[in-house]
N, C-alpha and C positions, 0 to 999 in steps of 0.2 A: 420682433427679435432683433438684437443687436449685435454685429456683427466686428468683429476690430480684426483686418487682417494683417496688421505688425505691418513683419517684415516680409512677409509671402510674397511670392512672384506673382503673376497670372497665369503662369503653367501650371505651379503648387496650388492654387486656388482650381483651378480646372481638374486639377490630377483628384483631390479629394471628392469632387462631383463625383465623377466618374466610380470612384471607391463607393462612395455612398449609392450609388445608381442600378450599382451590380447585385448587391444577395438583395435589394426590393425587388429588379424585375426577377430573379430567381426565386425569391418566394411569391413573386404573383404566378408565377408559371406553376410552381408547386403545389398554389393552393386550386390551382384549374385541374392540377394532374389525381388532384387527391379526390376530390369531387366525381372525377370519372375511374376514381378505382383504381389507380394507379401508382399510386401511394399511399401507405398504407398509415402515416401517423406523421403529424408536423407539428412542430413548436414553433409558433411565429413572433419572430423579432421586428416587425413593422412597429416603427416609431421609436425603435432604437437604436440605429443603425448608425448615427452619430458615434456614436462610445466608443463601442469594435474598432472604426475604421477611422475612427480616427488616433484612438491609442496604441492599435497597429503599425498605423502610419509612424507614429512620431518612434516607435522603437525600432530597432536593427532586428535586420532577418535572422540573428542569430541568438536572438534574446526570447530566452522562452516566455511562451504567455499559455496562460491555461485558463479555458473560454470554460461555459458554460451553454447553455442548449440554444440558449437563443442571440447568440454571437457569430450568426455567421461571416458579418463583416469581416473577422479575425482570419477565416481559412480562407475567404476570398485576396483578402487584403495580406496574405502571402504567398499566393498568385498558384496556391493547388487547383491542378489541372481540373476542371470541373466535371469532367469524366470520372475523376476518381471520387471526385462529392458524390454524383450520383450512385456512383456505384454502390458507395457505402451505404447510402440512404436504400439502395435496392439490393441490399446483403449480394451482390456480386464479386469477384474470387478480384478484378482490381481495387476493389474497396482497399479500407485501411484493417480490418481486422476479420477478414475471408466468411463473413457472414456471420460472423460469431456476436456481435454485437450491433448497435442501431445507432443510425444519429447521428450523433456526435460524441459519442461515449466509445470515443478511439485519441489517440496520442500518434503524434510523429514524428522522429527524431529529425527527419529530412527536414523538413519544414519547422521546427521547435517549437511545435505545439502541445501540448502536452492535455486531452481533452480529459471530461469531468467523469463521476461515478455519482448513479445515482441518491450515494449519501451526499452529496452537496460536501459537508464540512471539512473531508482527508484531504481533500486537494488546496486548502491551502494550508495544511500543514508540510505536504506537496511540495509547494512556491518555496517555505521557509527553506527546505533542504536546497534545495534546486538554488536558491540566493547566497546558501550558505557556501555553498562549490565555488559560487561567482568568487565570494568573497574570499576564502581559501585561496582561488585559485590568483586573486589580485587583478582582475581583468578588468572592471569596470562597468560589468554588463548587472545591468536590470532586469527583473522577474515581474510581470504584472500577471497578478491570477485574482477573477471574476467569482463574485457570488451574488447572490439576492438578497433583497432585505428580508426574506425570511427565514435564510439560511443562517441570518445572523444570529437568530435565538440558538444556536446551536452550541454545543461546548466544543466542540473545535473552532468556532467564530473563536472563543477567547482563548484556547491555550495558542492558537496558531499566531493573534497579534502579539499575546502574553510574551512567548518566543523569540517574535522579530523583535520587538521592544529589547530586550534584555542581551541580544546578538547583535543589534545595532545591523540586523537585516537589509539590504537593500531589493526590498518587497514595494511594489504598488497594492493594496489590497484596494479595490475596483469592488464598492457596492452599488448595484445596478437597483436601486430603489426604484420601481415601477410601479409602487401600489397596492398592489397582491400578491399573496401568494397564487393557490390556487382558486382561493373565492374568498378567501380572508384578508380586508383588506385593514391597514397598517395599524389603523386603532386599535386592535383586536392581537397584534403581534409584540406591538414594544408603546412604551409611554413615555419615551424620553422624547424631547421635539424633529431633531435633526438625528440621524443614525451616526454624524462626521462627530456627534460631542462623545462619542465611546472612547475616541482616541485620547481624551482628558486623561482615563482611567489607565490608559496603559502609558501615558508618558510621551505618546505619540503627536508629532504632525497631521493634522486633519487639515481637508477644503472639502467645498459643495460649490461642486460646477452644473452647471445646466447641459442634463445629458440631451439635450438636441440641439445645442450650436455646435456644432462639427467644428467653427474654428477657435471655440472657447474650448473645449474639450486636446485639440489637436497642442494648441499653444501652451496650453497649462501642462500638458504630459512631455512634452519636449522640453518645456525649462525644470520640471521635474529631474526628467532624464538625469540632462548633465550636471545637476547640485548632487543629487545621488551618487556620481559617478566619482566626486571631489569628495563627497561626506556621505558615505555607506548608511543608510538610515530607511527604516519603515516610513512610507505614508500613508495613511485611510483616504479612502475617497468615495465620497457619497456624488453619484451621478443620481439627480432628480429626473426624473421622466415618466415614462406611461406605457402599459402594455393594452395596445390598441385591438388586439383579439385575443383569445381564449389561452388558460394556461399550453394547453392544446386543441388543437381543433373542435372536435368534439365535446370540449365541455363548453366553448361558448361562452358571450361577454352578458347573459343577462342581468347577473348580480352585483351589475357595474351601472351607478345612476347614467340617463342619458346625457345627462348637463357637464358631467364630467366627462363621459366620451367627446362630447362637441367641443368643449373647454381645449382638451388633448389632440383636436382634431385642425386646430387651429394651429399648433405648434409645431406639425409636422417638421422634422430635420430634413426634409429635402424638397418638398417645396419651398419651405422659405430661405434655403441656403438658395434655390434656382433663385426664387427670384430678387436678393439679393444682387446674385452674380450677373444677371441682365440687365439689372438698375445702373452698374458699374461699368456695363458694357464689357464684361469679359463672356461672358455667353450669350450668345444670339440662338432665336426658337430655331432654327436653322442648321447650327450647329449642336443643339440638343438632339434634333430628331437624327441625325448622324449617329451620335453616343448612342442613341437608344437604341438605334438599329443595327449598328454594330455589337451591343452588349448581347440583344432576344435573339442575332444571327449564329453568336457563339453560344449561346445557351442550348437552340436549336442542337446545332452541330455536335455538341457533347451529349446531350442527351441521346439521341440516334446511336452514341458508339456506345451507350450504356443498354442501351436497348437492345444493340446486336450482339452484344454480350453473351454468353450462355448461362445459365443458370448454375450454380453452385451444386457440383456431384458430392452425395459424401463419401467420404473416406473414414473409415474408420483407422489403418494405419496412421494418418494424418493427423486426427482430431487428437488422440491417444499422443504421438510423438509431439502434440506444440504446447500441451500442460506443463512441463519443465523444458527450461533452457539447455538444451545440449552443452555436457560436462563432461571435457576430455580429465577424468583422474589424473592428477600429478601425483604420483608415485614418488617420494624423497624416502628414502631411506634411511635412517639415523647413524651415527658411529657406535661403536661399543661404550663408551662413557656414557655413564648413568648416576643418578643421585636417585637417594631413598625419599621419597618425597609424599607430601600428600595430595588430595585431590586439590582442594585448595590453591596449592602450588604449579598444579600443573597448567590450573585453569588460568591462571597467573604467567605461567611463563608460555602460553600459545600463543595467548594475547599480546602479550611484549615482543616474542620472536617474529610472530603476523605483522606487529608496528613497525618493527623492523627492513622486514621485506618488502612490506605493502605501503610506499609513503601517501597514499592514497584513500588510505583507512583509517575513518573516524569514530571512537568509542563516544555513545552518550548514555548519562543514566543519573541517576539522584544521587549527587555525597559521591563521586568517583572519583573524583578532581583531588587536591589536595588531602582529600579525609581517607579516601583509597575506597570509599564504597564500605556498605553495610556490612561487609564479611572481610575489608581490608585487601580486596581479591589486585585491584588497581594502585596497592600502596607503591608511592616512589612513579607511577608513570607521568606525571606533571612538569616533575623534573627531568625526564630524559625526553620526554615528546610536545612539553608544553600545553598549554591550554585550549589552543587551538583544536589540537586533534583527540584532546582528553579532558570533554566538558560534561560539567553540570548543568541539570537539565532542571526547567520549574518543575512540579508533580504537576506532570500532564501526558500522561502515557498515549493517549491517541495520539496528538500533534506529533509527540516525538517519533515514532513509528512512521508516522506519515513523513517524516522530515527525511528518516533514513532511505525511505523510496525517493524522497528529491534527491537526496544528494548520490544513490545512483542510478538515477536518469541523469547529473549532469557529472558521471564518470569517475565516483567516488566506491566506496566500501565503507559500509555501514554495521558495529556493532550497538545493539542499544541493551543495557540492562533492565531487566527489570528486577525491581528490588526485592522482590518476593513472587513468583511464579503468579500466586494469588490476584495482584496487583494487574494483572495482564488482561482483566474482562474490564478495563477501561480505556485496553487501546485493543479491543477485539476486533472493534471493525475497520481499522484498515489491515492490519492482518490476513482477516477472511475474505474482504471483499475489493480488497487493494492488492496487495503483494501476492498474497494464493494468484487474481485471475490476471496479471499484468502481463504474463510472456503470452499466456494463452489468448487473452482479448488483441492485444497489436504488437507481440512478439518482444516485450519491452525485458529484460531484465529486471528482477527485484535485489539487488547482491546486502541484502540485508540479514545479519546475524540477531536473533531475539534471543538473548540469556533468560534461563525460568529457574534462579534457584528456588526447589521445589521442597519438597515432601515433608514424614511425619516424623514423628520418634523424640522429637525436640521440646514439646511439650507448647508448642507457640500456637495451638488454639486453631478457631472457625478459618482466619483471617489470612495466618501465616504458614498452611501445613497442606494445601491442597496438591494432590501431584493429577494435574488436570491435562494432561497429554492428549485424551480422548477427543478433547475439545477440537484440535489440530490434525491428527490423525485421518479426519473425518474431510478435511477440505482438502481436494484437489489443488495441487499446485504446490504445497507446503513439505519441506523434509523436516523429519522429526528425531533428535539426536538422543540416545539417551544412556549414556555410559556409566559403567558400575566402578571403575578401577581406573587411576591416575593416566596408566600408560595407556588406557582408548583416552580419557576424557582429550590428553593434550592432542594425540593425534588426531581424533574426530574433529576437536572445535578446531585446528591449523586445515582441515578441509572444508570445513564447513565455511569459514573464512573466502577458502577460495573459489565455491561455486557461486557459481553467479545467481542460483534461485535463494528463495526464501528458506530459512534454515532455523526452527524451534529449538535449542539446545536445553536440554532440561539436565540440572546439576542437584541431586539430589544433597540438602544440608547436611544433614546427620553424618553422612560419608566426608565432608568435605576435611575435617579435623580428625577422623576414627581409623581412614585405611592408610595407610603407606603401599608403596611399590619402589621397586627398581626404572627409573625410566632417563628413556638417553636423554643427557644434557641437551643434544641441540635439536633443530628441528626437524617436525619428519610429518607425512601424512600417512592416515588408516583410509581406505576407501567404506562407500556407506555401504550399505544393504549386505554385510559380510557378519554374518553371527559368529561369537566365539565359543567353541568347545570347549568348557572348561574343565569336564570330567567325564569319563568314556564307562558306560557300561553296557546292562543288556537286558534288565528286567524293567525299565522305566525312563521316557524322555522328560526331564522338567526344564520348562520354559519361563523364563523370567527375564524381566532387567532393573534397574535400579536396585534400592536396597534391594527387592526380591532377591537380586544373585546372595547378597550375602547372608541374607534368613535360609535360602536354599542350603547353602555349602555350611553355614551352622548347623541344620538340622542333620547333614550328613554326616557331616562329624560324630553326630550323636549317634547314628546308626552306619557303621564300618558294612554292616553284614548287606546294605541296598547296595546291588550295582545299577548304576544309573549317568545315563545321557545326561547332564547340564548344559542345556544351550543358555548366554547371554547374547540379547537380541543386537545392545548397543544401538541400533535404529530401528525405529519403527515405522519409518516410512523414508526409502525403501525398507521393504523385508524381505528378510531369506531363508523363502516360501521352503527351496531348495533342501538347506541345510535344515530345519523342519520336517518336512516330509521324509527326509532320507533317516535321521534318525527315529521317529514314529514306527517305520516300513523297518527296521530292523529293533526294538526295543518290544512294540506293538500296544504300550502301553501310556498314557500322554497324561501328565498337567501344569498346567498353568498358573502360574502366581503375578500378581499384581497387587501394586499396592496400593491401585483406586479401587473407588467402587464398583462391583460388576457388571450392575446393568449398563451398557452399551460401553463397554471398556473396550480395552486393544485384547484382551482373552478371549472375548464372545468372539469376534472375528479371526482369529487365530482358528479357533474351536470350530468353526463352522469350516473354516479351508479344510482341515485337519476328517471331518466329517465328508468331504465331499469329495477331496480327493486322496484317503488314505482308508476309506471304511474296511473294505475287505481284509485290513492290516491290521487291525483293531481286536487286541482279546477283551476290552473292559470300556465301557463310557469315556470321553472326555472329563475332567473333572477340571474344575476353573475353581479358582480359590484369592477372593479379594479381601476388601474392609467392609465393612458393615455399610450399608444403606442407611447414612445419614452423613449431617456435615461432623469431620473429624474435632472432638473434645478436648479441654486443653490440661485436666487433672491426669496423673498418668495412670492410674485407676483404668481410667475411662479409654484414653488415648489407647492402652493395652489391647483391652477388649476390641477396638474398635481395629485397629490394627490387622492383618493374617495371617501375622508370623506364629503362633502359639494351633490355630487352625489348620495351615498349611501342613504340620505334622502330622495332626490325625488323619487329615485327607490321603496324606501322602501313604500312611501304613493301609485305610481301608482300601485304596485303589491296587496296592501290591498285594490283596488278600485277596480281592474280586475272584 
């Protein structure tokens, strides 16, 4: 192995030893600790440990990097207390995310790490947001975020370069080609020669460094650095190397020829960096066995205060209270001036007033930019906010979503559209498995807004008509908006803006151009989980939101002679269970309209609260009244039928006959 140290001192040549020195003898420790039952599951980076520490090294402590499992160079080589490594490896309360997660599948702003999720792909869509703040914010700081070569097959591999490419990103993407996946090795995963020729297709800068020269790795990522920091730019980068033991422990290197472990066994990154460094006379065995013993003395040492540690009590107040980000309500108030407006409009003017307030807040989505977006919802903000904070996105709804999560890890506000509600089961999983568990796993903020113009009546078929809310409802950590009338939708979405968790706003189309209201010219916010009472009776509660409000107060029209409760929910996560309950407990008779389908909708669950703590209140069944059990049709024939606005009536008279 061929070693060029430039311009390096002997201290910077010594300092990276030592870097390299550290997570090996912590994973030989680890893997004695594992052996004796002590640890319960390890992912071993032996033979990698070149890349981490040395791309650590060449970057500023304040430039996020987002590792992957078997990087630990990275958290060593930003000098976290190894007490609190341990910790987290032994779910203890100094861990980074109080037991709730393993490994390294934790993030930390303190140290700008920002760690992985086990879908491999979100987190570098991740880097693109997190790059895009760098570059907003004009600073000059680099993002380097790590995958595997076989996380490349993934579709976030290509929207997340797609992305940098076309933002002109200053992203390292760091593929850690070792060979295998988990026992599938490269032939089996891509057939193009080198993984660095992918960057051809996106327009991209590519190299292939040899991920076990520590100071071919170190020097290549330092003059990276600062051309990056003069010419804001993606690079790919394919690190060659070898994973010298099992994806994890337990499954072990059998399906790895032995000719190629001996081959890889030969190349080790730190013995032949030693002994390089002793041919040069910058290290003597003498002053090795010093480093070493000083490194297994502090390893010792921290381990011991992980060990005296106590074990992780649960709390349930606790577990319950760190699902969402604590959100003090800003209360604004509006003035008496109002315009007659549509929903449209209003969703139009929350967003511009939000831009206003919030210079920190970035809209992305397909066609928003100059075209105003598919409903013209963004017409004219190009002009007043620029490009910058009002872009068009490629169609790549995971990356984008993920992008919003970076850009508030690095201090931003994020709305992203999506074009059609419909559209949103292709950025599903950073959603659910991103932004839903981000405060909850390491206390992180998601302050990302996801627009879902949704629902039916429009006549726009399988593709463009779903009001898929249920999908959301369902995951911890997500709020779910969903307004029937101009004056909630602007104040809901000017709140939703401003909490810092994850916030589903669902804009039902059909309303968007049909309702008008009264609503004040400037700005104001609605708090969540507040239902509106929109008509007060005594023989019947009906529960709805979206169109449902206004098929409801249609059908009453129709019938002067119902008195009846009308609750609109406006949220569905939070709910208010409250406002519910109390009218049920004085009405004592309930239904439910929606206008998804009903098996496992937001009614079953309603119905069931409604059953469990209002029974004794009840003269008649719950009755739930949806769309038909199938995907929604696009002839209006069908759409009708399929709809439960014409149903909801009859439901409505037999349950006031009960």
């Amino acid at each position: 192995m061929n070693f060029d140290r430039k311009e390096l001192s002997n201290i910077q040549l010594l300092d990276l030893y030592k870097s390299l020195l550290k997570p090996r003898l912590i994973e030989e420790k680890m893997l004695i600790l594992l052996r004796q039952g002590k640890v319960s599951k390890w992912f071993s980076g032996i033979g990698q440990e070149a890349i981490s520490v040395g791309i650590t090294a060449a970057l500023d402590k304040d430039e996020y990097i987002l590792p992957m499992h078997r990087n630990l160079g990275v958290f060593t080589g930003r000098d976290i207390p190894l007490h609190r490594l341990f910790s987290q490896w032994q779910g203890k309360a100094t861990g980074f995310t109080k037991g709730r997660d393993r490994s390294f599948h934790f993030g930390t702003q303190e140290f700008h790490i920002i760690g992985m999720i086990s879908h491999l792909g979100p987190q570098l869509g991740v880097a693109d947001g997190i790059a895009l703040a760098n570059k907003l914010k004009k600073n000059g700081k680099v993002t380097a975020v790590f995958t595997g070569e076989g996380a490349t097959s993934e579709g976030d591999f290509h929207e997340a370069l797609n992305i940098a490419s076309v933002w002109d990103l200053p992203v390292l993407f760091v593929i850690e080609n070792n060979g295998y996946g988990l026992s599938t090795p490269t032939n089996e995963q891509y057939r193009c020669e080198n993984l660095a020729d992918k960057g051809i297709g996106y327009g991209m800068e590519s190299h292939i460094i040899d991920g076990n020269n520590i100071l071919e790795v170190y020097t290549k990522i330092a003059e990276l650095k600062a051309s990056l920091a003069e010419n804001p730019r993606p690079v790919l980068l394919e690190f060659k190397t070898f994973r010298m033991r099992g994806h994890e422990e337990a499954s072990g290197t059998k399906y790895v020829p032995q000719e190629l472990m001996d081959m890889w066994a030969i190349k080790d990154p730190i013995s032949n960096y030693k002994a390089w460094l002793t041919q040069i006379s910058v290290l003597s065995e003498e002053e090795d066995a010093k480093i070493i013993k000083a490194i297994k003395k502090e390893i010792d040492e921290h381990w011991a205060i992980t060990q005296a540690e106590p074990e992780v009590v649960a709390s349930l107040e606790e577990e319950l209270g760190d699902v969402y980000r604590p959100y003090d309500f800003e209360e604004v108030t509006p003035s008496d001036k109002v315009d007659n407006i549509r929903v449209v409009d209003a969703i139009s003017n929350a967003l511009r007033q939000s831009m206003e307030r919030h210079d920190n807040l970035v809209i992305m989505g397909q066609d928003i930019a100059e075209y105003g977006g598919a409903f013209k919802i963004t017409d004219g903000f190009v002009a007043q906010f620029g490009k910058e904070r009002v872009r068009n996105t490629p169609i790549c709804e995971s990356a984008v979503v993920s992008a919003g999560m970076g850009l508030s890890i690095n201090g931003h506000k994020a709305v992203v559209e999506m074009q059609f509600a419909d559209f949103v089961s292709t950025g599903f999983n950073p959603i659910v498995n991103l932004l839903a568990k981000q405060h909850y796993r390491w206390n992180e903020k998601a302050d990302v807004v996801v627009r879902m113009p949704c629902g039916g009546g429009t006549q726009a078929g399988p593709f463009h008509s779903q009001t898929n809310e249920a999908w959301f409802t369902k995951t911890p950590g997500l709020k779910v908006v969903y307004p029937a009338f101009p004056y909630d939708v602007k104040g809901l979405l000017n709140t939703a803006i401003n909490d810092p968790n994850p916030v589903m706003f669902f804009e039902h189309k059909q309303l968007y151009r049909s309702v008008y209201q009264d609503v004040p010219s400037d700005y104001y916010t609605i708090p969540f989980g507040k239902a509106a009472l929109l008509k007060e009776g005594t023989q019947v509660t009906i529960i709805s939101f979206g169109a449902g409000v206004h098929w409801a107060l249609e059908t009453l029209s129709k019938h002067p002679e119902i008195s009846a409760d009308l609750l609109d929910l406006r949220t569905l996560q939070p709910l208010d269970t409250e406002a519910i309950f109390t009218s049920v407990k004085k009405t004592n008779k309930v239904i439910i309209l929606q206008e998804d389908t009903l098996f496992g909708g937001v009614s079953s669950d309603i119905s069931s609260m409604i059953m469990e703590q209002c029974f004794e209140h009840l003269d008649a069944p719950v009755r739930r009244v949806g769309s038909l059990e199938s995907a929604i049709p696009f002839v209006k024939a069908l759409e009708d039928q399929y709809l439960p606005k014409e149903r909801f009536e009859s439901t409505l008279l037999e349950l006031l006959a009960y």
